[in-house]
C-alpha positions in Angstrom: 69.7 -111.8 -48.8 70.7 -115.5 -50.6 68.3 -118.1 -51.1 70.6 -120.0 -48.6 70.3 -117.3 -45.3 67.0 -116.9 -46.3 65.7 -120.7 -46.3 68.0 -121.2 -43.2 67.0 -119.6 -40.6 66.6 -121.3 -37.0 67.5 -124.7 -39.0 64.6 -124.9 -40.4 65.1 -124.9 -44.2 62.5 -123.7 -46.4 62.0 -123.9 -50.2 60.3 -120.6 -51.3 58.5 -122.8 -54.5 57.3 -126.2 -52.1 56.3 -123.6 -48.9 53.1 -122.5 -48.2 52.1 -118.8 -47.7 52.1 -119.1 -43.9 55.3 -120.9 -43.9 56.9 -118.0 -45.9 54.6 -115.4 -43.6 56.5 -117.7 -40.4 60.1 -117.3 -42.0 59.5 -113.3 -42.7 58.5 -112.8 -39.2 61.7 -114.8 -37.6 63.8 -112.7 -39.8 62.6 -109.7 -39.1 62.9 -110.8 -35.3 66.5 -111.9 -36.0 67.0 -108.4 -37.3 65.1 -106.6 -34.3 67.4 -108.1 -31.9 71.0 -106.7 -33.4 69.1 -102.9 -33.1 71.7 -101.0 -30.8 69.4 -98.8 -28.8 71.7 -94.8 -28.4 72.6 -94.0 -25.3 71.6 -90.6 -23.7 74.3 -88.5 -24.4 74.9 -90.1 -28.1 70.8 -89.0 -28.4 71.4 -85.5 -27.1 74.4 -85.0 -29.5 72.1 -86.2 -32.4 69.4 -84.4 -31.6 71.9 -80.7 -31.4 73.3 -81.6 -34.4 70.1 -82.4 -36.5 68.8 -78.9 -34.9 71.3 -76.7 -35.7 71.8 -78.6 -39.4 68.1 -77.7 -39.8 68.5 -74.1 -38.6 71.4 -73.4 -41.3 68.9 -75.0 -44.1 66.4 -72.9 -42.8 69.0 -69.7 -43.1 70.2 -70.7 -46.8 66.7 -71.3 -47.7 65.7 -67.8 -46.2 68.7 -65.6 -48.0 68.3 -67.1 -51.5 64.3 -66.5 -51.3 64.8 -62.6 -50.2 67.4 -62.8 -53.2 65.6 -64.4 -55.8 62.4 -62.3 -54.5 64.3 -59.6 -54.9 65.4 -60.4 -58.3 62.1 -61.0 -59.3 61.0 -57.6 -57.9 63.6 -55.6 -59.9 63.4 -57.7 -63.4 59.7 -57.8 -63.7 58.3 -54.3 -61.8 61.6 -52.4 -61.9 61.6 -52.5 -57.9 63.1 -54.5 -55.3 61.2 -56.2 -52.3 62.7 -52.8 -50.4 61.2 -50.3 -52.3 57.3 -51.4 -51.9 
């Protein structure tokens, strides 16, 4: 952020080296106010279509993650003992 949105907000200017602690605490807190009120809340069916998406996007990680550890297992299995993870 510039020294000039930042010192400006509400009209009230404020000089980060002449302001006080609570004056810069004051300025922090309108800002992040100022920031709270542009949050754009999803609406249901945006949330839902999130939500599937971040489910099945985990559930493929999960498969991936799944097939290269029976394959490196596996690989481990026959390089170091001579048998795979089958042939216990």
């Amino acid at each position: 952020m510039t020294e000039t949105a930042a010192s400006s907000s509400k009209g009230r200017p404020v000089r980060k080296s002449n302001a006080g602690i609570f004056a810069r605490m004051a300025l922090f807190v309108r800002q992040v106010i100022g920031e709270l009120k542009k949050v754009v809340a999803p609406t249901r069916s945006e949330l839902i279509n999130y939500t599937v998406v971040v489910l099945v996007f985990v559930g493929i990680m999960m498969l991936i993650v799944t097939l290269l550890d029976l394959a490196f297992g596996t690989a481990v299995g026959w390089v170091f003992s001579g048998t795979g993870a089958t042939n216990r």
